[in-house]
TORLO-167368 format. One line per field, with one value per residue (C-alpha): residue number from 1; chain; x negated, y, z. Coordinates in Angstrom, 3 decimals. Layout:
N
resi NUM / ...
chain A / ...
xx X / ...
yy Y / ...
zz Z / ...
END
This chain:
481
resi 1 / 2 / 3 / 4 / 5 / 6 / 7 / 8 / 9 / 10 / 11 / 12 / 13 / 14 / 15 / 16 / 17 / 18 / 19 / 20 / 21 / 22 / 23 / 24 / 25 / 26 / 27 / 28 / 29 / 30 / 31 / 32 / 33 / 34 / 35 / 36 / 37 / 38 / 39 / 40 / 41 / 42 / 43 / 44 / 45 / 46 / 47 / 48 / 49 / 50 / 51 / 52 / 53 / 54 / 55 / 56 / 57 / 58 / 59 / 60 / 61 / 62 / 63 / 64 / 65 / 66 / 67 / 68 / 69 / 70 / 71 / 72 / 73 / 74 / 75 / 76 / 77 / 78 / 79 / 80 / 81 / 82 / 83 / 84 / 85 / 86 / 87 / 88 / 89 / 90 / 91 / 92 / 93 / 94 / 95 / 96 / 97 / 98 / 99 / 100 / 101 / 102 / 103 / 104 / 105 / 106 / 107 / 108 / 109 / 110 / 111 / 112 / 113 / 114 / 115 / 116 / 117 / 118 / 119 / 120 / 121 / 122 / 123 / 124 / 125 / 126 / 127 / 128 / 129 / 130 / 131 / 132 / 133 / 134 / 135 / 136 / 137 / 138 / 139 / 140 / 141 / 142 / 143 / 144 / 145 / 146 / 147 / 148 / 149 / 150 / 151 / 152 / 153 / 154 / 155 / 156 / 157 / 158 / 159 / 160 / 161 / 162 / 163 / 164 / 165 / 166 / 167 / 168 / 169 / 170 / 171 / 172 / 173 / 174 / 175 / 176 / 177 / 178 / 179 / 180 / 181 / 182 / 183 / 184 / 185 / 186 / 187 / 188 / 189 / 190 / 191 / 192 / 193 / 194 / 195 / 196 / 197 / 198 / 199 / 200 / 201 / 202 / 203 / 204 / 205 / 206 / 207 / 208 / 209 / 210 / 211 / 212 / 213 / 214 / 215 / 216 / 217 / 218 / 219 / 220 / 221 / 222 / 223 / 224 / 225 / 226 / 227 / 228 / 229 / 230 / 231 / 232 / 233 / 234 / 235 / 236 / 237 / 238 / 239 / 240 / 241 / 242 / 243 / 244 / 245 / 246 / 247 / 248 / 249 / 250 / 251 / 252 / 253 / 254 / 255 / 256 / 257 / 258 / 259 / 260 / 261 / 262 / 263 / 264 / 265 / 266 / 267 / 268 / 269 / 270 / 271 / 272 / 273 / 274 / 275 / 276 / 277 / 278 / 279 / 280 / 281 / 282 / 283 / 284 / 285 / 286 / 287 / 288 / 289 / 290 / 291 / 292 / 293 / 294 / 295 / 296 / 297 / 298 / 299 / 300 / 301 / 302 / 303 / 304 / 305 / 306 / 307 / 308 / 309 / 310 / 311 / 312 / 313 / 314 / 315 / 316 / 317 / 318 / 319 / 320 / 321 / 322 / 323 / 324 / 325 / 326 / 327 / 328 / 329 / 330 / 331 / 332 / 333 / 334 / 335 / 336 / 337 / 338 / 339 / 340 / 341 / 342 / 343 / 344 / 345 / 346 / 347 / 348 / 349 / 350 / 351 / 352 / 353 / 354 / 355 / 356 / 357 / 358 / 359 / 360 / 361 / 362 / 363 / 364 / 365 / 366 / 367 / 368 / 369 / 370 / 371 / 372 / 373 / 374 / 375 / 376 / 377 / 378 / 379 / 380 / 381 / 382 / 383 / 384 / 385 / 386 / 387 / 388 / 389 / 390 / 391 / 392 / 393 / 394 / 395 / 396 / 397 / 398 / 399 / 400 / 401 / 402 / 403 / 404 / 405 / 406 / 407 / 408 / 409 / 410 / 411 / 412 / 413 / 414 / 415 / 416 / 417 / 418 / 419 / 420 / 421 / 422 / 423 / 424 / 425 / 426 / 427 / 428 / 429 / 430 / 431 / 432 / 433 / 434 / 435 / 436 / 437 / 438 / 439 / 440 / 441 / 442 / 443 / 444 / 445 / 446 / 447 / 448 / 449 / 450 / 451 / 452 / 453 / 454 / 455 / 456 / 457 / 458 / 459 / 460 / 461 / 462 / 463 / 464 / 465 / 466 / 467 / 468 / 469 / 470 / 471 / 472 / 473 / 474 / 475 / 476 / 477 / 478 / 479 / 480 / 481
chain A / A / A / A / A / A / A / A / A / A / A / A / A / A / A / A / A / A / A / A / A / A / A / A / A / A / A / A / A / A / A / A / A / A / A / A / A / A / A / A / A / A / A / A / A / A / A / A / A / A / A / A / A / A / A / A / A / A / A / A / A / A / A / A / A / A / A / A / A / A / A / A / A / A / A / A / A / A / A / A / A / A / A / A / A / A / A / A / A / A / A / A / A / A / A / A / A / A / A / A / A / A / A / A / A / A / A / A / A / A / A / A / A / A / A / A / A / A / A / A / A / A / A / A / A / A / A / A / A / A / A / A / A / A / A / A / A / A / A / A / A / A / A / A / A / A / A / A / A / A / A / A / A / A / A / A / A / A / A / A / A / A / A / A / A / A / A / A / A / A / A / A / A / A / A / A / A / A / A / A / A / A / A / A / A / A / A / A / A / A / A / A / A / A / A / A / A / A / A / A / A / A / A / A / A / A / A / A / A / A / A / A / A / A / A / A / A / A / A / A / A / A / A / A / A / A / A / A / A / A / A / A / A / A / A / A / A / A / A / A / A / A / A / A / A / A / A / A / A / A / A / A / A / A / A / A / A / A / A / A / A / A / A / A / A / A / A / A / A / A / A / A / A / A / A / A / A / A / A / A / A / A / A / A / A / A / A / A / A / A / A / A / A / A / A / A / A / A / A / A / A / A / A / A / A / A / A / A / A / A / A / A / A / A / A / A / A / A / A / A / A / A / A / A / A / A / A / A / A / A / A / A / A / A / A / A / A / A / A / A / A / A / A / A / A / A / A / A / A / A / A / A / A / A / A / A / A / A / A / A / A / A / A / A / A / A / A / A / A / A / A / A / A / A / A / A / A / A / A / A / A / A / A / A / A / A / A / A / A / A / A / A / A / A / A / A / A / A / A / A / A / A / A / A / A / A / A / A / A / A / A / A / A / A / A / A / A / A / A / A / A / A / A / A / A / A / A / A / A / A / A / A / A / A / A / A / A / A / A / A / A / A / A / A / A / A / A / A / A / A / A / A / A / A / A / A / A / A / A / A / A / A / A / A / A / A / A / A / A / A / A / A / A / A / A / A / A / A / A / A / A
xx 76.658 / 76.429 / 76.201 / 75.364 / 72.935 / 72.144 / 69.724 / 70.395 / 68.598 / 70.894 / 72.771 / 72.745 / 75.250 / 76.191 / 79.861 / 80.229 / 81.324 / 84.462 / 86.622 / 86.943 / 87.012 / 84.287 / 85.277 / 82.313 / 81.134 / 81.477 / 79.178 / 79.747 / 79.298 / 80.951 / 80.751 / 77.486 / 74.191 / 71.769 / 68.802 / 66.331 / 63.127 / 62.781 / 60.564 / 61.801 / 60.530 / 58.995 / 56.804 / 59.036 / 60.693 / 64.222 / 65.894 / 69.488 / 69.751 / 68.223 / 68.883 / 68.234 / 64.027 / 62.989 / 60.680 / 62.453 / 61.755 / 64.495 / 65.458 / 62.425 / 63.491 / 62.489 / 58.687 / 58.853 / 58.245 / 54.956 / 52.450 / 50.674 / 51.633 / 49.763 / 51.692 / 51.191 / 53.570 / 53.361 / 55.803 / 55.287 / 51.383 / 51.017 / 50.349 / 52.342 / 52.094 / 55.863 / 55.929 / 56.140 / 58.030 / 60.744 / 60.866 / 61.122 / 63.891 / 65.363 / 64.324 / 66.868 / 69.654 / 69.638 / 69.821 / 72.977 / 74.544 / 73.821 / 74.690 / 76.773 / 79.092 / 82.824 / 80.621 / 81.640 / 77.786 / 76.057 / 72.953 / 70.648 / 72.602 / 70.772 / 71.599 / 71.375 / 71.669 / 71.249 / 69.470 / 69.323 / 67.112 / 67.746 / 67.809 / 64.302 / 62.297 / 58.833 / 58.125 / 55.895 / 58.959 / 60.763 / 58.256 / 57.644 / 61.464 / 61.622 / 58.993 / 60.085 / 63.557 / 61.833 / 59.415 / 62.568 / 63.923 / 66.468 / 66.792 / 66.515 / 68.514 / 68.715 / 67.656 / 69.885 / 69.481 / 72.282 / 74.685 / 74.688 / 76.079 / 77.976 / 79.451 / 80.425 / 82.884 / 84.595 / 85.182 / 86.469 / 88.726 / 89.569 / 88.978 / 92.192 / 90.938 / 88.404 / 89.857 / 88.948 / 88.193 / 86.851 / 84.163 / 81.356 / 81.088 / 79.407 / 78.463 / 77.380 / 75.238 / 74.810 / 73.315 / 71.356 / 68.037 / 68.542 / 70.933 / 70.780 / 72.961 / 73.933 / 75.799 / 77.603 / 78.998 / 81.573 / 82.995 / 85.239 / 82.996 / 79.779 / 78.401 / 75.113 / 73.124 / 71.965 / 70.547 / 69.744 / 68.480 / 68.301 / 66.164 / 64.079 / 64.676 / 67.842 / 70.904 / 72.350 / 69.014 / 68.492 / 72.057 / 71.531 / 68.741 / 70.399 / 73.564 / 70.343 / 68.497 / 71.804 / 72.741 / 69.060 / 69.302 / 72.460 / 71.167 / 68.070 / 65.693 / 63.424 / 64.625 / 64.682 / 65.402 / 68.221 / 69.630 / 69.568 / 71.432 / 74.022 / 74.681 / 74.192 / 77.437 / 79.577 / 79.086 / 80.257 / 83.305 / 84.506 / 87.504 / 89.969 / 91.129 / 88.313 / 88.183 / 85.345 / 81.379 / 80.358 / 76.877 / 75.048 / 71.472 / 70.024 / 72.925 / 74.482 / 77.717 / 77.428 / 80.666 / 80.592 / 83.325 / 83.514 / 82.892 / 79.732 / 78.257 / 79.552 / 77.822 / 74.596 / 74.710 / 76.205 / 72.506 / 71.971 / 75.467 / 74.720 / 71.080 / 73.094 / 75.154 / 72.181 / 70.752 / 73.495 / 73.094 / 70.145 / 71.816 / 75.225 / 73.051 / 72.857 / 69.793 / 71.846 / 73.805 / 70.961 / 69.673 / 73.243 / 74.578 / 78.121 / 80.945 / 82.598 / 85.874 / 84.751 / 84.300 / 86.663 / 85.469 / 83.221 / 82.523 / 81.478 / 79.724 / 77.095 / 77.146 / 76.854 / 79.290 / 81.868 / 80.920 / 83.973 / 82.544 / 80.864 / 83.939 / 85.794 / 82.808 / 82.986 / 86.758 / 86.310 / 83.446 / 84.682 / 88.631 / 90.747 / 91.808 / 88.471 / 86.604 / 87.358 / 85.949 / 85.219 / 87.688 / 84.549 / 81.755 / 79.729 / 79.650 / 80.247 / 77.109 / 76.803 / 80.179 / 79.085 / 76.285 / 78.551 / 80.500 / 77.382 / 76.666 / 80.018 / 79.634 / 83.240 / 83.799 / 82.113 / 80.720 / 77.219 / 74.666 / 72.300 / 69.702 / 67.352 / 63.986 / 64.200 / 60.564 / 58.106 / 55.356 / 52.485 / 48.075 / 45.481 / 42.470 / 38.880 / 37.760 / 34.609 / 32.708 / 34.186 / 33.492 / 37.760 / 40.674 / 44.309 / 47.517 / 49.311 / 53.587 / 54.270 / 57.884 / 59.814 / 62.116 / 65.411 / 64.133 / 66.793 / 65.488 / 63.814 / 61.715 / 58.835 / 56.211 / 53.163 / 49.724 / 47.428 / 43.971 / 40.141 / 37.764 / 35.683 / 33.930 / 32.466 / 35.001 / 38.383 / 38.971 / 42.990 / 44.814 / 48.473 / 50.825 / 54.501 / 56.449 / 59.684 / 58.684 / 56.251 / 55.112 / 53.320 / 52.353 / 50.918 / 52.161 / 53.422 / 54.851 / 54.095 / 52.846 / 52.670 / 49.085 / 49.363 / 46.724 / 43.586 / 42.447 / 39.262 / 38.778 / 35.632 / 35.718 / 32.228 / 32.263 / 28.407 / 30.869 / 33.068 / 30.887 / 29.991 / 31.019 / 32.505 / 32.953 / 29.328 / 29.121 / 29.496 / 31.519 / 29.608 / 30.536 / 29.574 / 27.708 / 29.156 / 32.680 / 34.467 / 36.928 / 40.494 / 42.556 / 46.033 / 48.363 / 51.521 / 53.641 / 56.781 / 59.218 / 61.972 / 65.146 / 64.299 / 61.978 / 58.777 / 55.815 / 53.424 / 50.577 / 48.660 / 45.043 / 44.100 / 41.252 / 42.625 / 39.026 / 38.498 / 41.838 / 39.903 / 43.032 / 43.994 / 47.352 / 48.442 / 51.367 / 51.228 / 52.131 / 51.617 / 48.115
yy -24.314 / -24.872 / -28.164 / -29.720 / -32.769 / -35.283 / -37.246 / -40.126 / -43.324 / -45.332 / -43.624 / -39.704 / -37.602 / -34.886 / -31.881 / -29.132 / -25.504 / -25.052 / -22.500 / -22.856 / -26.603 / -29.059 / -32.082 / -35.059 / -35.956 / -38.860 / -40.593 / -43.742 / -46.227 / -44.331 / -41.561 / -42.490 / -42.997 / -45.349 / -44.373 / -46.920 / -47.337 / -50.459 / -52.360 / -53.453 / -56.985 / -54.722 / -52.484 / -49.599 / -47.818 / -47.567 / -45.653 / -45.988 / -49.215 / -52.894 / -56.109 / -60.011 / -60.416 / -56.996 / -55.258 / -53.049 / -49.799 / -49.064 / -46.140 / -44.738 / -41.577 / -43.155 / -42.785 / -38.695 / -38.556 / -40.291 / -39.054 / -37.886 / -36.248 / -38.092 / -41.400 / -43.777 / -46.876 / -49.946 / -51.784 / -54.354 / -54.109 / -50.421 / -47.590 / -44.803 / -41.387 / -40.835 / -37.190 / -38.206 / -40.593 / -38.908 / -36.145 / -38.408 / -40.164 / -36.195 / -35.644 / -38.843 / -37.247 / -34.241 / -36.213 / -37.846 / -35.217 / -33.395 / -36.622 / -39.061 / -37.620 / -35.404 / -32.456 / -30.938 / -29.242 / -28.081 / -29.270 / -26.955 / -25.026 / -24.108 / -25.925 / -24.210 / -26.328 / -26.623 / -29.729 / -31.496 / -32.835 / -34.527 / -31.955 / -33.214 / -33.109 / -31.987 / -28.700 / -30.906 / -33.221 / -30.245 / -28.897 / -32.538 / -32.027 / -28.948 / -28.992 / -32.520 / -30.899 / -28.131 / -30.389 / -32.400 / -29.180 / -27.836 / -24.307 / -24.494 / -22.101 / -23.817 / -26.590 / -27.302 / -30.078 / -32.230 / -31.549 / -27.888 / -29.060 / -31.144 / -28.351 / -26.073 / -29.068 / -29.200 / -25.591 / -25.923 / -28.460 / -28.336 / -24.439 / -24.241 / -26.601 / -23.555 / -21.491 / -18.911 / -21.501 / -24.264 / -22.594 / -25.662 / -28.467 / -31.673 / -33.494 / -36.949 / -37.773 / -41.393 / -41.983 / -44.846 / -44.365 / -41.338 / -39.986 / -36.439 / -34.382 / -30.651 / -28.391 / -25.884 / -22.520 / -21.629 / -18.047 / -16.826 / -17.960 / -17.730 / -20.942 / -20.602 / -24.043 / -23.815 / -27.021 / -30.352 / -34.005 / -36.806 / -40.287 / -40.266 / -43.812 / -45.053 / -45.663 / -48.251 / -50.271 / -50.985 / -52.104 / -54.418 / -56.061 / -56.910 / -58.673 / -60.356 / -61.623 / -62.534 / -64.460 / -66.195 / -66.669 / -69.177 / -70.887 / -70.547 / -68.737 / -65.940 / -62.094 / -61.544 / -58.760 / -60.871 / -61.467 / -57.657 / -56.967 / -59.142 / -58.104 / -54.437 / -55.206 / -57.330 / -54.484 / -51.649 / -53.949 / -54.529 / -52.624 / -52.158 / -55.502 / -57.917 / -60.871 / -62.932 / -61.826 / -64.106 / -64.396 / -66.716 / -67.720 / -69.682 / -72.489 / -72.329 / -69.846 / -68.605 / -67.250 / -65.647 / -63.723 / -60.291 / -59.115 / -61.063 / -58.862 / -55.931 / -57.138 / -57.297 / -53.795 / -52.006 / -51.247 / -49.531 / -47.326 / -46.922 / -45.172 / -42.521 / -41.431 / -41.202 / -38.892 / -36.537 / -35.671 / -33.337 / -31.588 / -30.566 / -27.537 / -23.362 / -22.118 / -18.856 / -20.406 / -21.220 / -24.890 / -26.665 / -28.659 / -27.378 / -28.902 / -31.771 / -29.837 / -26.641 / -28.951 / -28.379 / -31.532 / -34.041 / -34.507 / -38.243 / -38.450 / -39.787 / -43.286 / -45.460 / -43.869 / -45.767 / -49.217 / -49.725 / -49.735 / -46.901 / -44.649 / -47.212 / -46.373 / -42.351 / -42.440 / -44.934 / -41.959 / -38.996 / -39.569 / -39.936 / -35.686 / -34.923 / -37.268 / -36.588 / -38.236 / -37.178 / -37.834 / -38.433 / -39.393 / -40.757 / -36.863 / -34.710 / -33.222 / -32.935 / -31.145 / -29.045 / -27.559 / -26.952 / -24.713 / -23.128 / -21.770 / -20.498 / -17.054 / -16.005 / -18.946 / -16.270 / -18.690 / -18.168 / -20.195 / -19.031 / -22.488 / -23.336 / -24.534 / -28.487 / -28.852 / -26.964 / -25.199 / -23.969 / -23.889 / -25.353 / -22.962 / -22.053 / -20.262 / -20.442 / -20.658 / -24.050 / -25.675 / -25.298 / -25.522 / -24.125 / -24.558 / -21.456 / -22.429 / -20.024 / -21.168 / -22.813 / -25.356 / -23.986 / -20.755 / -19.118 / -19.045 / -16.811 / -16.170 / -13.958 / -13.952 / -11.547 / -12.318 / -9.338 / -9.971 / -8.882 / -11.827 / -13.345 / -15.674 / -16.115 / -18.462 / -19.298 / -22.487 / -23.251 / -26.764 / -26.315 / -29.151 / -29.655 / -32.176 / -32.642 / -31.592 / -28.926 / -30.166 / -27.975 / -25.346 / -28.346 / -30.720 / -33.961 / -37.045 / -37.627 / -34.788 / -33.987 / -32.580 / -30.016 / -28.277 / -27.336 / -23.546 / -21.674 / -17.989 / -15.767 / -13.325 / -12.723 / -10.430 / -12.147 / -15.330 / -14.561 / -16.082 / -19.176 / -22.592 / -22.867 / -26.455 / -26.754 / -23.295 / -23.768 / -21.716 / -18.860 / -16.372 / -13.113 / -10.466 / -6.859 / -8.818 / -9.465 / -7.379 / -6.710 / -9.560 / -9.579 / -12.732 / -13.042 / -16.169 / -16.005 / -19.212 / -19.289 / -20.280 / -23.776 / -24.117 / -23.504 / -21.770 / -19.203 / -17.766 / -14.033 / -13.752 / -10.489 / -7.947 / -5.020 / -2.912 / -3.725 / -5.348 / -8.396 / -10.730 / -14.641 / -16.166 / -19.975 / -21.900 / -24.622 / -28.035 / -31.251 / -33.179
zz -60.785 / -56.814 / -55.342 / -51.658 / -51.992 / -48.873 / -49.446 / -47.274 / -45.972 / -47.725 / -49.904 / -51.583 / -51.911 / -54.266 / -53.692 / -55.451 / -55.256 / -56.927 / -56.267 / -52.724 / -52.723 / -52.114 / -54.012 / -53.998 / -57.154 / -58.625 / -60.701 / -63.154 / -60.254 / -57.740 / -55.256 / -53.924 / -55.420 / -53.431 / -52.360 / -53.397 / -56.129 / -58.318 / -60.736 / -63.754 / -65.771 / -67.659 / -65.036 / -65.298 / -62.353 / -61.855 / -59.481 / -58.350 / -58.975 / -58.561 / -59.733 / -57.852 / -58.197 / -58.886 / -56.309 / -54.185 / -51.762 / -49.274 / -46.894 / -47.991 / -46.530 / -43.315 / -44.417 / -44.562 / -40.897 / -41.342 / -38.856 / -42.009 / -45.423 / -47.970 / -47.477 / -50.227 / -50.487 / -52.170 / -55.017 / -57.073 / -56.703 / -56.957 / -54.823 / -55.281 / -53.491 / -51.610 / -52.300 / -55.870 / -55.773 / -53.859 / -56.986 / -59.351 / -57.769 / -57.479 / -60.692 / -61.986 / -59.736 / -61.439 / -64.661 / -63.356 / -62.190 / -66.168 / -68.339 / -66.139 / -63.826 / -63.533 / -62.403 / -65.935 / -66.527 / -69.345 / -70.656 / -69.786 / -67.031 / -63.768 / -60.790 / -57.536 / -54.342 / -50.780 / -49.189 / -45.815 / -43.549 / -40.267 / -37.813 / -35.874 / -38.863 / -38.484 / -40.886 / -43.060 / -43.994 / -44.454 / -46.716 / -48.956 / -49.048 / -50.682 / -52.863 / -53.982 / -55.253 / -56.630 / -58.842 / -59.811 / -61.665 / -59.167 / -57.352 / -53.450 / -52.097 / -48.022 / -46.381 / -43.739 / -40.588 / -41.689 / -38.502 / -38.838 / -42.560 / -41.167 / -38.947 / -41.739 / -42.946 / -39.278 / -39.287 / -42.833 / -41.391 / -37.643 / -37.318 / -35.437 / -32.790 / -31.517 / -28.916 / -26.750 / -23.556 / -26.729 / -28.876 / -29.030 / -31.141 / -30.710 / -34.412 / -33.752 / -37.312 / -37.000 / -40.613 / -42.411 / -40.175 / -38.105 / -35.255 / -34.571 / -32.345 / -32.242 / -30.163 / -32.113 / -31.292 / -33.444 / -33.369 / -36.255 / -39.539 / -37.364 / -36.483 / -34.676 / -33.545 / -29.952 / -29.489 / -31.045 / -29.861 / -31.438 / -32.269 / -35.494 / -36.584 / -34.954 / -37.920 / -39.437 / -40.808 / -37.235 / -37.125 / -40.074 / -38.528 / -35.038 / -36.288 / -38.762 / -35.678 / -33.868 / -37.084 / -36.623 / -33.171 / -33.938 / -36.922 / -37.802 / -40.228 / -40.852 / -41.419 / -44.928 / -47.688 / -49.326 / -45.572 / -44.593 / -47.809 / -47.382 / -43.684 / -44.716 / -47.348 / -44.848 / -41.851 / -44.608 / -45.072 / -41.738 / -40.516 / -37.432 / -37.875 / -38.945 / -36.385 / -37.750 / -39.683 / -42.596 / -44.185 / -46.067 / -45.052 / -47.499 / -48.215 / -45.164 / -44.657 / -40.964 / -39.336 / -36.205 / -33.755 / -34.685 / -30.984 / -30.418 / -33.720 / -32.085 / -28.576 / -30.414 / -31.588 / -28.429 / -27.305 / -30.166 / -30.011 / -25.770 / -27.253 / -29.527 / -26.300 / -24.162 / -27.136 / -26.987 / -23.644 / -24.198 / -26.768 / -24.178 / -22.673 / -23.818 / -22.516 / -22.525 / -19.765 / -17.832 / -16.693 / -16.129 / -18.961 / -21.054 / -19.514 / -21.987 / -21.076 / -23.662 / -26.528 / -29.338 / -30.934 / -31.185 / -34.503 / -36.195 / -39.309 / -41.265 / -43.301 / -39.941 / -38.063 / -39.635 / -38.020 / -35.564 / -32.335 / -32.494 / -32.985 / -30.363 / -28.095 / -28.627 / -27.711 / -24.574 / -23.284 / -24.588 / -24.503 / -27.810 / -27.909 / -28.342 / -30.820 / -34.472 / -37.066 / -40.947 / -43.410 / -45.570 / -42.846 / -45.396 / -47.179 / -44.909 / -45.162 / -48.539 / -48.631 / -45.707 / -47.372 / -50.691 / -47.885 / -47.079 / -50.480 / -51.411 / -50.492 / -50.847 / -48.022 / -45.633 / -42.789 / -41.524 / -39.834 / -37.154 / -36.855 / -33.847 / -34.163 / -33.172 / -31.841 / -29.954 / -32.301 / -30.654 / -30.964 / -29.211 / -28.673 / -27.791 / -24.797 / -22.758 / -25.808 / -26.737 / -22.859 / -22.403 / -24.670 / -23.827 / -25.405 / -26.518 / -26.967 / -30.726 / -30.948 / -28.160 / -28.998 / -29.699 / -31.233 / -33.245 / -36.589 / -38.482 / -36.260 / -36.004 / -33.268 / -32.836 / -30.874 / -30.411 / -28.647 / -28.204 / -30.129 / -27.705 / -30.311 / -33.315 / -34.683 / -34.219 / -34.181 / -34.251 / -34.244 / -34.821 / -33.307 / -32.950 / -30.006 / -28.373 / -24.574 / -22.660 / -18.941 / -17.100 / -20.304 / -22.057 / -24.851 / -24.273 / -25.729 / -28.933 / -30.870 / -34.683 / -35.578 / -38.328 / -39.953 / -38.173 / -39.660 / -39.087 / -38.855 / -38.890 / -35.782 / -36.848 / -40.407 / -41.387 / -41.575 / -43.685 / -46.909 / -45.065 / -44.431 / -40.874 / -40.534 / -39.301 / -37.270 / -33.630 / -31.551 / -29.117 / -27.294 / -28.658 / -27.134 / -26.227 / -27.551 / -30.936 / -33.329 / -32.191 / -33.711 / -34.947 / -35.333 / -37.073 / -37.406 / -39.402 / -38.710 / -41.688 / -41.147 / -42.956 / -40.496 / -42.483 / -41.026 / -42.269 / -40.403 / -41.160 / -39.316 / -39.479 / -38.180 / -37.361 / -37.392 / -41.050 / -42.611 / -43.517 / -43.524 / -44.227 / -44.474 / -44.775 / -45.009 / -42.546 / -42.822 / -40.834 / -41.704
END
């Protein structure tokens, strides 16, 4: 059997593939299954689920883009390493999907799936991702950024909205800790991603803890777990018509005007539609930006889109016709990448690389270093890219990074360092150690060089060093450090 998993901040979410309907799966609490590790009284971990005193971890999907992989975390006194603990969460998942849910599976049955990611994800989370659903005894067949998912369900849907004069789509995934933005051009069942933008830890946690600190600004208190909680379940419950926000801090039951919660947040929703902007643009077009006017759609998923005045904010911007939202914003995804793998469906996907991937390296015998761009952002994916050269040294010495922006052929902003790989230019070192071997120039010149990087549609990178004199070769998978 086929299914579409998000794994969300908050919440995950499973659809299946069946029969040319994407129906969510339900599961003996409910559609959703929330994303969060606990302790037990007695030391054990549960996943899914909590009850009042027992140590908690939250959105930790929010740790995978960790400026390192090994991330450890801490509950109830003990360290535990996050790639693990993300496949063992996975690993319960698939357990609920076998023994407690309407997905009608047998015991035993293989369960092939694609998986999401948000769509500015460094390679390394994308990586941990994959292997962590892997480990936790399902077959990967995609990983998807979650509004190119989230596109296939719109097309499934609104496919008569695209017109000749309308062939882009705007999703606008506002989810439990990220916001990502894609364009989308949609052409009979071909959707192909030309751009994406977006703010790695912007979603509704951060909404939870405004109306928090507005609540303590008016009364009193400290931010705490129990407090977050409670506003996290009163924000879910407010609709069209709610007037007034209640919460308890400690024994006192705080009421406050529904506006002045929504006053504390707009700074947050004003960030999401300064984070689109970027994404409005086809490089095939050339510098200017797409004109709103050939959007079919904006299209508003993702758990935290559902907070009222960030719809009421789209529309006021964007103008009623255009802004659509999910019938099922909080699965969208998940049902988008069910679409994906139903073959008979026929739609396609053509993804973009969401960060620039490129090397630093040697020259002057180590006295300079320059910056050579592999990928550009916005790549179409896969993507293969070739470097053919003359070895000036001894070693090469090669630090792979990934960021958001190139200035002036360099890297700026903040940058993701990935693995750092040596290669012998010099055959007598191919036995030795080259940590310790400084770099020279050689005399009379090295080997002719070949370099071959192969970028997967997931968004995975592999790199092939190769002599071309000799064949002596090396290849790596790369991965952030």
């Amino acid at each position: 059997m086929r299914f579409g998993i998000d794994f969300g901040t908050t919440h995950t979410v499973v659809a299946l593939v069946d029969r040319g309907n994407y129906p969510i799966v339900s599961f003996e609490h409910g559609d959703v299954i929330p994303s969060l590790v606990s302790v037990d009284p007695s030391g054990a971990l549960r996943f899914g689920h909590t009850e009042p005193g027992w140590p908690v971890l939250r959105s930790f999907k929010r740790l995978l883009d960790a400026p390192h992989a090994d991330v450890e975390v801490q509950l109830a006194g003990k360290s535990y390493a996050l790639a693990d603990l993300l496949a063992r969460f996975l690993a319960w998942v698939r357990e609920e999907i076998v023994f407690h849910s309407n997905a009608g599976l047998r015991k035993g049955e293989p369960i092939e799936v694609a998986v999401s990611v948000p769509a500015n994800a460094s390679t390394a989370q994308r990586l941990l991702t994959m292997d962590a659903y892997r480990r936790a005894g399902f077959e990967v067949k995609a990983v998807l950024n979650e509004p190119s998912a989230a596109g296939f369900e719109y097309a499934h849907r609104f496919r008569e909205t695209v017109t000749s004069k309308r062939e882009y789509v705007l999703v606008y995934d506002l989810g439990g800790g990220t916001f990502d933005a894609s364009l989308i051009h949609m052409e009979g069942r071909n959707n192909e991603v030309i751009t994406s933008s977006g703010v790695s830890r912007l979603g509704g946690d951060d909404f939870d803890e405004a109306i928090a600190r507005l609540v303590l600004a008016r009364h009193g208190g400290e931010v705490t777990r129990a407090l977050l909680d409670d506003v996290g379940v009163q924000k879910e419950a407010i609709g069209p018509n709610t007037r007034r926000f209640a919460v308890d801090v400690g024994d006192k039951h705080v009421v406050l005007p529904i506006e002045d919660v929504y006053e504390a947040c707009s700074r947050l929703v004003e960030q999401t539609l300064q984070a689109m902007e970027p994404a409005m643009r086809d490089p095939r077009r050339g510098d200017d930006p797409v004109p709103w006017s050939e959007l079919a759609g904006i299209y508003v998923v993702g758990g935290a889109s559902a907070f009222p005045p960030v719809y009421r904010r789209l529309r006021e911007r964007f103008g009623t016709h255009r802004v659509r939202r999910s019938p099922h914003p909080f699965g969208s995804c998940a049902i988008g990448l069910a679409i994906h793998l139903d073959e008979p469906a026929g739609y396609k996907l053509s993804e973009r690389l969401s960060r620039h991937f490129g090397v630093f390296r040697e020259e002057r015998a180590g006295e300079k270093i320059s910056f050579d761009v592999l990928v550009p952002k916005d790549t179409a994916l896969p993507a293969q890219v070739f470097r053919r050269y003359r070895a000036a040294h001894n070693v090469g010495h090669y630090r792979f990074v990934e960021c958001g922006r190139i200035e002036h052929g360099r890297p700026e902003g903040n940058l993701a360092a990935w693995d750092e790989f040596l290669f012998p230019f010099d055959p007598s070192l191919r036995a030795a150690d080259l940590s310790g071997v400084p770099v020279r120039r050689l005399s009379g010149g090295g080997p002719e060089v070949e370099e071959i990087y192969r970028c997967g549609a997931d968004g995975t990178v592999e790199a092939s060093l190769r002599v071309i004199d000799d064949g002596f070769e090396r290849k790596v998978r790369l991965a952030r450090r």
